[in-house]
C-alpha positions in Angstrom: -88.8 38.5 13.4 -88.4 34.3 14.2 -89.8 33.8 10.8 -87.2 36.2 9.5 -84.5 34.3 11.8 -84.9 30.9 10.5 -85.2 31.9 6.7 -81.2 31.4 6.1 -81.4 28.4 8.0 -84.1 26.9 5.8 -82.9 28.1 2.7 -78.8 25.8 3.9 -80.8 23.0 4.3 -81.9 22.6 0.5 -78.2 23.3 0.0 -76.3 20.5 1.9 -78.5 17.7 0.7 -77.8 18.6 -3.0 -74.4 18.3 -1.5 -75.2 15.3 -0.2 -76.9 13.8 -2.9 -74.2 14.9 -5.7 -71.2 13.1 -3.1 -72.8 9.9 -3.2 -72.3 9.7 -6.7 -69.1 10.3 -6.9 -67.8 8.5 -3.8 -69.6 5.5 -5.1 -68.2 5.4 -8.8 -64.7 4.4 -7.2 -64.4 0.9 -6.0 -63.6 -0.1 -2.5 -59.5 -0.9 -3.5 -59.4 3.2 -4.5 -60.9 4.4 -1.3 -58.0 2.5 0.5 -55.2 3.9 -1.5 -57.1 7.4 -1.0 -57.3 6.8 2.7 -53.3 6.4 2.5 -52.9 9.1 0.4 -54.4 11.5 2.9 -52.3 10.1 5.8 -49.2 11.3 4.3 -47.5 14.7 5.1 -45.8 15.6 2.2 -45.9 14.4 -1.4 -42.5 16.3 -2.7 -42.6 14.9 -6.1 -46.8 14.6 -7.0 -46.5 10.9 -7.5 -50.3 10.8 -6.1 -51.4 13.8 -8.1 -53.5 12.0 -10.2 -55.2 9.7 -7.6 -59.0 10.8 -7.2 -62.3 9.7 -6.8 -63.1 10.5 -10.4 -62.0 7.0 -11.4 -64.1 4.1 -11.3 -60.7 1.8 -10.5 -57.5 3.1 -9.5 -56.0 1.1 -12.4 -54.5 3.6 -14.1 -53.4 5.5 -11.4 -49.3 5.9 -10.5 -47.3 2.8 -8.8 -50.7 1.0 -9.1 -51.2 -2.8 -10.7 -54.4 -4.3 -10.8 -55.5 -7.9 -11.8 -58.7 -9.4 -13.4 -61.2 -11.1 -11.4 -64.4 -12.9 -11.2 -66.9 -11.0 -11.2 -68.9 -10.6 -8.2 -71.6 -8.0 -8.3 -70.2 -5.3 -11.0 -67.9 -5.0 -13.4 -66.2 -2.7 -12.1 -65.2 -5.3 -9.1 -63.3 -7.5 -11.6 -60.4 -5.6 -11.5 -58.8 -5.4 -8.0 -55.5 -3.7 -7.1 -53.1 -6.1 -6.3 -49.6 -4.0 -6.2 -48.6 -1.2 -4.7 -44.9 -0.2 -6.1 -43.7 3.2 -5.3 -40.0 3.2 -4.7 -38.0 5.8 -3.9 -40.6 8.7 -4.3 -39.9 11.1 -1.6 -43.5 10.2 0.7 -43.6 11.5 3.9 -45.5 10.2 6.6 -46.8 7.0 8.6 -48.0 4.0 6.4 -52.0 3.5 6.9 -53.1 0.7 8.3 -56.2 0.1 5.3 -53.5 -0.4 3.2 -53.4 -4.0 5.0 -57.2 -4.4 4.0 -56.8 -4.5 0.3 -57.8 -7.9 -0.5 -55.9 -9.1 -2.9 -52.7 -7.1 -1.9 -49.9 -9.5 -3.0 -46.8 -6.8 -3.4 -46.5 -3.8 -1.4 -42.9 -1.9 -2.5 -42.7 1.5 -0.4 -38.8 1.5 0.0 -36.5 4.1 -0.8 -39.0 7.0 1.0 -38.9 8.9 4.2 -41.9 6.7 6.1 -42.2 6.8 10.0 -43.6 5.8 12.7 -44.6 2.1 13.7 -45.6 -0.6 11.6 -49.4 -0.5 11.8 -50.5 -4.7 13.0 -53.5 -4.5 10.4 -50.6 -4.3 7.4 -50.0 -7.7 8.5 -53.4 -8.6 7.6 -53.3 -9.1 4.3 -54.1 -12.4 3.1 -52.4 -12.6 0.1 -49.1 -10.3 0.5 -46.0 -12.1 -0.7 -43.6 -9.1 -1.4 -43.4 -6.7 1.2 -40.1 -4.3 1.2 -40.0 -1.3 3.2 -36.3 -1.0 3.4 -34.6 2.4 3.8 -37.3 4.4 5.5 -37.5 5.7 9.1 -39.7 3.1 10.8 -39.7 2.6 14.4 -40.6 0.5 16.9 -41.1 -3.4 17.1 -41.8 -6.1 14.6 -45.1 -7.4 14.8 -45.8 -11.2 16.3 -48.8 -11.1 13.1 -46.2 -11.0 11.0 -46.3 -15.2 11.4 -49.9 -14.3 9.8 -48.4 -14.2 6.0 -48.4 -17.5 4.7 -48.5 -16.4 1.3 -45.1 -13.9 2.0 -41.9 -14.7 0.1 -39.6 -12.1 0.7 -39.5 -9.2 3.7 -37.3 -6.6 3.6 -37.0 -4.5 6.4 -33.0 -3.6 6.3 -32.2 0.6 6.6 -34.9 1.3 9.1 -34.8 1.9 13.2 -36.7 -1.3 14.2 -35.9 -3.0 17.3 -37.1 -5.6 20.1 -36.5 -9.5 19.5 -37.3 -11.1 15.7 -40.2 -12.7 16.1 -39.8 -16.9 16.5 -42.8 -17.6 14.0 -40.8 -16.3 11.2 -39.7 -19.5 11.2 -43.1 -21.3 11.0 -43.5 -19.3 7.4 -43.8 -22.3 4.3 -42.9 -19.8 1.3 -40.8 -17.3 3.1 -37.1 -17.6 1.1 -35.9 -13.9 1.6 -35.5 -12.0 4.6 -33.1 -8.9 5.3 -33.4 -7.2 8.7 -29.9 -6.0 8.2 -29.3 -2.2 9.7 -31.9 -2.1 12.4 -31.7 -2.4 16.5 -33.3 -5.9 16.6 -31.9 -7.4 19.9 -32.3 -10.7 21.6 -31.9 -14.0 20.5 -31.9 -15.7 17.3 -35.1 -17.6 16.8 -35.2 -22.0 17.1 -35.5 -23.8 14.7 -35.2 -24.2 10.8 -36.7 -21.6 8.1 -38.0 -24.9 5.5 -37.7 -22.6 2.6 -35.5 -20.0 3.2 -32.8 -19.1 1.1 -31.3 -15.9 2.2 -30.9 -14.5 5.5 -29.5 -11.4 5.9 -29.4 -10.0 9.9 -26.4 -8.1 9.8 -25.6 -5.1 12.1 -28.0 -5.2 14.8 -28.1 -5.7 18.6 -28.2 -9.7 18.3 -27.1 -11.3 21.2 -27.3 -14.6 22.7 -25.5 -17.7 21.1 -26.5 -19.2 18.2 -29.4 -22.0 18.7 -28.0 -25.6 18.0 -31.1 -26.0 15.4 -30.7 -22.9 13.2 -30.6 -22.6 9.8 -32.8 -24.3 6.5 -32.4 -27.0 4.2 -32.7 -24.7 1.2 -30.4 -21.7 2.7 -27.7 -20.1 0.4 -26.5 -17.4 2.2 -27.0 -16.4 6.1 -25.0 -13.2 7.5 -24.9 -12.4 10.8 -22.1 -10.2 11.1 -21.8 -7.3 13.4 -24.0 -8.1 16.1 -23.6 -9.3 19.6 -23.5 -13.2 19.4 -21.3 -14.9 21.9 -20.6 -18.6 22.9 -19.2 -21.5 20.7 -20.1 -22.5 17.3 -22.7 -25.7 17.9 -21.4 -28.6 15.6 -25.1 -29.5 15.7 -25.8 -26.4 13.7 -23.8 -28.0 10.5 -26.6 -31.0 10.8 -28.9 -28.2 10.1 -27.2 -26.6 7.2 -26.1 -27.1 3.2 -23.0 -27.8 3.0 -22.5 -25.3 0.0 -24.5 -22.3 2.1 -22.4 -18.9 2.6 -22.0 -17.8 5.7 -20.7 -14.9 7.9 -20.4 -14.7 11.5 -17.5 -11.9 11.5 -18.0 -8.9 13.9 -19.1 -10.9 16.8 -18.1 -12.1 20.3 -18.0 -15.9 18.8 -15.3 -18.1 20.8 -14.2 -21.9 20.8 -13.3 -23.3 18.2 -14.5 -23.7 14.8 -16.1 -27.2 14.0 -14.1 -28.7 11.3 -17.1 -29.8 9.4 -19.2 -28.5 6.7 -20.0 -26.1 5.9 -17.9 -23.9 8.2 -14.4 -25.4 6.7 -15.0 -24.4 3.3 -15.5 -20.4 4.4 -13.2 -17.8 4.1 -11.3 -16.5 6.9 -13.1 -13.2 6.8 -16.5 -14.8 7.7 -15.1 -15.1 11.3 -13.0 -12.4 11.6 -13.7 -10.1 14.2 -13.9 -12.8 16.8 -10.9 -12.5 19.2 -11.4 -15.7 21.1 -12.6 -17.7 18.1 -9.8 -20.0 16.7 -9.3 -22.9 14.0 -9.7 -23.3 10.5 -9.5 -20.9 8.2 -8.5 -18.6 11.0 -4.4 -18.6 11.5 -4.6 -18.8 15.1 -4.5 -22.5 16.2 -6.3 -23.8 18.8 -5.3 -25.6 22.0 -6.0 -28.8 22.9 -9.0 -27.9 25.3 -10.3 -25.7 22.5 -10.8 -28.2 20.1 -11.9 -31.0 22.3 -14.8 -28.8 22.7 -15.9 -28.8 19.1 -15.4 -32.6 18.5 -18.3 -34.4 16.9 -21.2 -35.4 19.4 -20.9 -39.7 18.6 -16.5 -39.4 19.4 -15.8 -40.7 22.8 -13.1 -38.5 24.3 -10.9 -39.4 27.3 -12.8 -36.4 28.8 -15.8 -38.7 29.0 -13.9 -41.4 30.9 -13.3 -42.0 34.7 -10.0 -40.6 35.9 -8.4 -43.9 36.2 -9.5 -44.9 32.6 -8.4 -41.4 31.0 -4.8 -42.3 31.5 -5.2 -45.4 29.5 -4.0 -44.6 25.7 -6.4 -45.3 23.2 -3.2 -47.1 20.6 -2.2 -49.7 22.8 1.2 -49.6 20.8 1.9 -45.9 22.7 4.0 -45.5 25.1 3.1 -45.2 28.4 3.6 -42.6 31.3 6.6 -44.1 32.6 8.0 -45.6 30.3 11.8 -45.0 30.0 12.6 -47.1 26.7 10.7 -45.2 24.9 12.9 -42.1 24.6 10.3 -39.9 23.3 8.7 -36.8 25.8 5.5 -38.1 27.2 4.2 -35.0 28.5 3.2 -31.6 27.5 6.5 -30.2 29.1 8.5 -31.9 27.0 6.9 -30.7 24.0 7.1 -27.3 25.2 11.0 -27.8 25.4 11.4 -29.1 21.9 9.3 -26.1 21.0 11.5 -23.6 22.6 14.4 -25.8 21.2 13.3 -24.9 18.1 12.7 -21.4 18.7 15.6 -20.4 19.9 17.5 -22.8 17.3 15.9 -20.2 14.7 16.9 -16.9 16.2 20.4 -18.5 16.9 20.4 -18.6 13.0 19.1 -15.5 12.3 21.9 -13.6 14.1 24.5 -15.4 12.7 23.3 -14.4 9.9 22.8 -11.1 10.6 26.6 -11.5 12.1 27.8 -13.3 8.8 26.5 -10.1 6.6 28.0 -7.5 9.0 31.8 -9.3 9.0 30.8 -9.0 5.1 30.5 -5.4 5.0 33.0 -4.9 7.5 35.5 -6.7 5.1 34.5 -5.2 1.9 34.7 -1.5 3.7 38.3 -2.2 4.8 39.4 -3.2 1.1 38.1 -0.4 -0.6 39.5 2.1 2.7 42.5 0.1 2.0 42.8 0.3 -1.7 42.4 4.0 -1.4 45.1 4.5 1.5 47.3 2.8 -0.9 46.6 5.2 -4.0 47.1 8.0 -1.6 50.0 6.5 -1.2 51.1 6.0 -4.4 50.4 9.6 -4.9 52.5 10.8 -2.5 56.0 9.1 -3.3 55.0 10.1 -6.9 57.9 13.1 -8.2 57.4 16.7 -8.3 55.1 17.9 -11.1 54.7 21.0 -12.6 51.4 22.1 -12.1 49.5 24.7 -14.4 48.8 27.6 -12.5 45.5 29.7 -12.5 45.9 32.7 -14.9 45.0 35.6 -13.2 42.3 38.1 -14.6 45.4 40.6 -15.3 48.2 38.3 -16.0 50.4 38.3 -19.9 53.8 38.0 -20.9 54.6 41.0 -19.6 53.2 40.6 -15.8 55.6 40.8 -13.0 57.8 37.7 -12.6 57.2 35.0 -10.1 59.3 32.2 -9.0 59.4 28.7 -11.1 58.8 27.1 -8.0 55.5 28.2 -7.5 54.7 25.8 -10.1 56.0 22.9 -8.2 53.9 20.7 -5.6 53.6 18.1 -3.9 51.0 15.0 -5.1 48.3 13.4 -3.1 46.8 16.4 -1.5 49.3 17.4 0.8 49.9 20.9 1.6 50.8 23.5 -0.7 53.6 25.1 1.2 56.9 23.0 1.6 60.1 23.8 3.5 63.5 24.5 2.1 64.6 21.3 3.2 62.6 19.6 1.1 63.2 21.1 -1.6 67.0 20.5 -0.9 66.2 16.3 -0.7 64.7 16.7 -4.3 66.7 18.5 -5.9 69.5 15.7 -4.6 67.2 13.0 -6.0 66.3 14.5 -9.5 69.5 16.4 -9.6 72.6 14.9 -11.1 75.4 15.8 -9.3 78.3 14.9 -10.8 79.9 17.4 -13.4 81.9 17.2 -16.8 80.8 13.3 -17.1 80.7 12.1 -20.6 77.3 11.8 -22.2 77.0 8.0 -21.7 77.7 7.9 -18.6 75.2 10.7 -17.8 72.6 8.7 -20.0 73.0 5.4 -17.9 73.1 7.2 -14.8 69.5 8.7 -15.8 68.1 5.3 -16.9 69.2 4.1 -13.6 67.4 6.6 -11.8 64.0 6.3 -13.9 64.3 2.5 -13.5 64.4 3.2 -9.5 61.0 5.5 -10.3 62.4 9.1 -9.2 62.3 11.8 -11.5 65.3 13.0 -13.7 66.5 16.3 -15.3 68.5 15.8 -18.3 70.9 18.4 -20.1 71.8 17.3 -23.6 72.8 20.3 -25.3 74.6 23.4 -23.3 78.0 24.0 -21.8 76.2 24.0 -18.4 75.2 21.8 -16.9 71.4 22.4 -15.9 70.1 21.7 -12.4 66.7 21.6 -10.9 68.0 24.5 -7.8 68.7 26.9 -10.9 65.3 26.3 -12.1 63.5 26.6 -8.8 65.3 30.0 -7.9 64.5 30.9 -11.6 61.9 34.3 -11.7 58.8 32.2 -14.1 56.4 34.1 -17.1 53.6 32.3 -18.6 54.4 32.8 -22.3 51.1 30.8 -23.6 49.2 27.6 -23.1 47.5 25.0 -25.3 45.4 22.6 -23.8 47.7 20.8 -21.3 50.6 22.4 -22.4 52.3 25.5 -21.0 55.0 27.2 -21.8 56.9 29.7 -19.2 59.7 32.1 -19.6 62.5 31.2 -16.8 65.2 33.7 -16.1 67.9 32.3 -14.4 69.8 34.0 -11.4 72.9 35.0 -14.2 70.2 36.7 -16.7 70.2 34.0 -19.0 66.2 33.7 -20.4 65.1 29.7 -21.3 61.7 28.5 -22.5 60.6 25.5 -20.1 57.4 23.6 -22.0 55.4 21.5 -19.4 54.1 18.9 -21.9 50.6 17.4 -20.5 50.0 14.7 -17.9 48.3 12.7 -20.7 51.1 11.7 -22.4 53.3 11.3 -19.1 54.4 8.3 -18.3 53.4 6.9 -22.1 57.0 5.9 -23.4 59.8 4.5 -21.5 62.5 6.9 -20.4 65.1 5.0 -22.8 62.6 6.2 -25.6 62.2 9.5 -24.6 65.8 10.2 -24.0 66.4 9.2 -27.1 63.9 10.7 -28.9 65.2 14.5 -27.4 68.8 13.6 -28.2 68.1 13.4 -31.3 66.3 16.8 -31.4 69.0 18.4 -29.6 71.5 17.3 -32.6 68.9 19.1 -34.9 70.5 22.3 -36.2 68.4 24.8 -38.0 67.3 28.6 -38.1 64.1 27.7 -37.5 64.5 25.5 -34.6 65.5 26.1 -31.3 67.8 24.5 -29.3 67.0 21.9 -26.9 69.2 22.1 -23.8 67.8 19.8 -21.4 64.6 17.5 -20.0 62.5 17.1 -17.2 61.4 13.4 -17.3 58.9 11.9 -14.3 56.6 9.3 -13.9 53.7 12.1 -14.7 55.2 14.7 -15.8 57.7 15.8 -18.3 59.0 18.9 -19.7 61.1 20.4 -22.7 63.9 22.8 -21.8 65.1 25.4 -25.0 66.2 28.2 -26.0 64.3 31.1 -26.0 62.3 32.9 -29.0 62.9 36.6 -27.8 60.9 37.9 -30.9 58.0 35.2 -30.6 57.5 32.2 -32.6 56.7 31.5 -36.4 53.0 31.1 -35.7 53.0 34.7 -34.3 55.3 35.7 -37.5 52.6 34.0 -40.3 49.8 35.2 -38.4 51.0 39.2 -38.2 51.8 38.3 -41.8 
């Protein structure tokens, strides 16, 4: 039964050192560069998009495997040791996980390019390790935690890129110390603290923008070879040092916007030749190229370290004007202020000189308006005017939807109104002073003396009713009381039917108000004289005239049976 009992056990032995035996193979046909990568490989979480599929241990070199680059050389013990690994470039490709520490053990590691991926956790101290690293960018990852002090380790790294991640704690001062370092962008992180002392010798670009960054800037920061230095959106307070532009280019780029900067800004280079949005954001930072001026105190405190200012001086001495030719304190010949008050009064002088001119001129361009307003209100007053001491018109009346020759009769008056829009109804009275205006009054005169009496009246502007042909004498009473049919219209013209109080019938023709007021009365009287000598059976007799400044109209016999044009048309 014991023998029985340890017969599997005897027969798994046999089985795990062929196991054995057949792993050592295969471990050992990859070189020591591929079991690093592998050992990363295996630290990740997730591989989304396969781009280590293809890394195994059935390679002699990981060569050929993805994001890999390997280098030729000397051989050493193998052939297979001549080709090392020396980058490591996948960007972008979706790992998940922490970043392994043996990746820091590859020997001849020179540029390690994991940006772009969803990495976490710290930053392992033995990736700093790396003798020969000179690229290292993990930018845009999820990294955590502090910057390592071995990062002043590198001496061989040229460009560190960090920015897009969730590091924090202080930058660490030996950056600095770094000979080939001439890139560095910590930008979108939590570093805090201070800004590390002294000068970068070979830096070119320094980009620290939105962190936690507090402190003033050191007096010795910067780099000979710097081009371009941001430092915006942090925490930085204090002055500007003028010793920093000692330390400086003066053709170097630099922005310091987004900060709690304040002073004054040194009026050397290479802070004069910057835009005004590298210190924007600064609320107590004045000068150059900012708009807001400083005061005096201000930019005392920014004055270059070898001027001797009267703030330097004993009190007795600071009085003292450096141009003897000044004039002093108490000096009453001089005319000129000689203190600060005084400059403040010209100051408000001057202010208040310029908003004394800009209401009067605001006044100047109201009495302007003013005055151009009470022409044109005055210019219309006076056409309403002109309007009302205008004559009676005939005006055309609106047909009604039923209305023809045959509709009831309506007084001649209706068609009569006053000008200027006054109101339609008008008192007997009235009526009574027109008709003694228009009307003429005297009876059995000759027909000169009627004629000159009528020029007289249309020189004097009133209207005038003319009879040239009847026995009766024709007045404008008659026609008002006269019972009025519209017979027909033509454009402006319309004719009515007026039947007088005695049964007589006459044919009044309203002639339009475009050609009122055309020709001279003296013309038109004697162009309807002649038409009332005019004797035909075709023509009807003119018996009188209506003439007015805008209106006139034709006074005839009536057609009982219609007019020609009916006749030829029926025909």
């Amino acid at each position: 039964m014991a023998a029985a009992a340890h017969r599997p056990l005897l027969l798994r032995i046999p089985l795990l050192l062929l196991t054995l035996l057949l792993g050592i193979p295969l471990a050992a046909s990859l070189n020591q560069d591929g079991v690093l990568l592998l050992s990363f490989k295996s630290s990740l979480l997730a591989d989304p998009l396969g781009s280590l599929a293809g890394w195994g241990y059935a390679d002699a070199t990981p060569c050929a495997w993805n994001g890999v680059v390997c280098l030729a050389f000397p051989a050493t013990a193998t052939a297979a040791d001549q080709m090392r690994v020396v980058s490591v470039i996948l960007p972008n490709a979706q790992l998940v996980g922490p970043i392994s520490p043996e990746l820091g053990r590859i020997e001849h590691l020179r540029h390690l390019d994991l940006s772009g991926n969803a990495l976490n956790a710290t930053l392992p101290v033995d990736l700093f390790r790396a003798p020969e690293l000179r690229i290292l960018s993990l930018a845009s990852n999820g990294l955590t935690g502090r910057l390592p002090e071995e990062v002043g380790q590198l001496q061989s790294l040229r460009a560190l890129n960090l920015a897009g991640n969730a590091l924090s704690g202080p930058i660490p001062g030996n950056l600095t110390l770094l000979p080939n370092l001439t890139a560095v962008s910590l930008a979108s992180n939590y570093f805090s603290g201070a800004l590390p002392t002294g000068g970068f010798p070979a830096l070119q670009v320094l980009d620290a923008s939105d962190n936690l960054l507090n402190g003033t800037l050191p007096a010795d920061f910067g780099g000979a070879a710097l081009r371009f230095i941001n430092l915006s959106s942090n925490r930085i307070a204090g002055a500007i040092p003028i010793e920093m532009a000692s330390c400086l280019p003066a053709n170097v780029s630099i922005d310091l916007s987004k900060n709690n900067l304040t002073g004054a800004i040194p009026a050397v280079a290479p802070f004069v030749g910057q835009r005004a949005t590298a210190f924007t954001g600064n609320d107590k930072l004045c000068g150059r190229p900012l708009d807001s001026l400083c005061s005096d105190a201000s930019t005392s405190a920014v004055d270059p370290p070898n001027v001797t200012t009267a703030a330097k001086s004993p009190p007795a001495l600071a009085a003292i004007p450096n141009d003897p030719t000044d004039a002093m304190p108490g000096d009453a010949g001089s005319g000129a202020p000689t203190s600060g008050g005084g400059q403040g009064r010209m100051k408000l002088a001057t202010i208040l000189a310029i908003a004394a001119g800009d209401v009067a001129g605001i006044a100047i361009l109201f009495v302007v308006f003013f005055y151009v307003y009470q022409v044109r209100k005055r210019k219309q007053r006076q056409e309403v005017e002109k309007k009302r001491m205008g004559a009676t018109v005939f005006k055309k009346p609106e047909p009604m939807s039923d209305e023809s020759p045959d509709a009831v009769g309506r007084s001649l008056s209706c068609c009569l109104r006053k000008k200027a829009g006054e109101d339609s109804d008008y008192t007997e009275d009235e009526v009574t002073d027109t008709s003694a205006t228009f009307a003429a009054k005297e009876a059995n005169h000759n027909a000169d003396k009627e004629a000159m009496a009528a020029k007289r009246k249309a020189k004097e502007g009133s209207s005038v009713l003319v009879t040239v042909d009847g026995e009766a004498e024709l007045e404008l009473e008659t026609l008002l009381k006269a019972s009025a049919y519209i017979l027909g219209a033509a454009g402006d013209s319309i004719v009515y039917k007026a039947v007088l109080a005695d049964g007589a019938a006459l044919a009044v023709r309203r002639i339009g108000s475009e050609d009122a007021g055309v020709r001279r009365f003296s013309e038109f009287d004697a162009q309807m004289r002649a038409i009332a000598k005019l004797r035909h059976g075709n023509i009807l007799r003119l018996r009188g005239f209506y003439w007015g400044p805008d209106e006139m109209l034709l006074i005839h016999d009536l057609a009982a049976n219609g007019s020609l044009a009916n006749v030829s048309i029926k025909s």
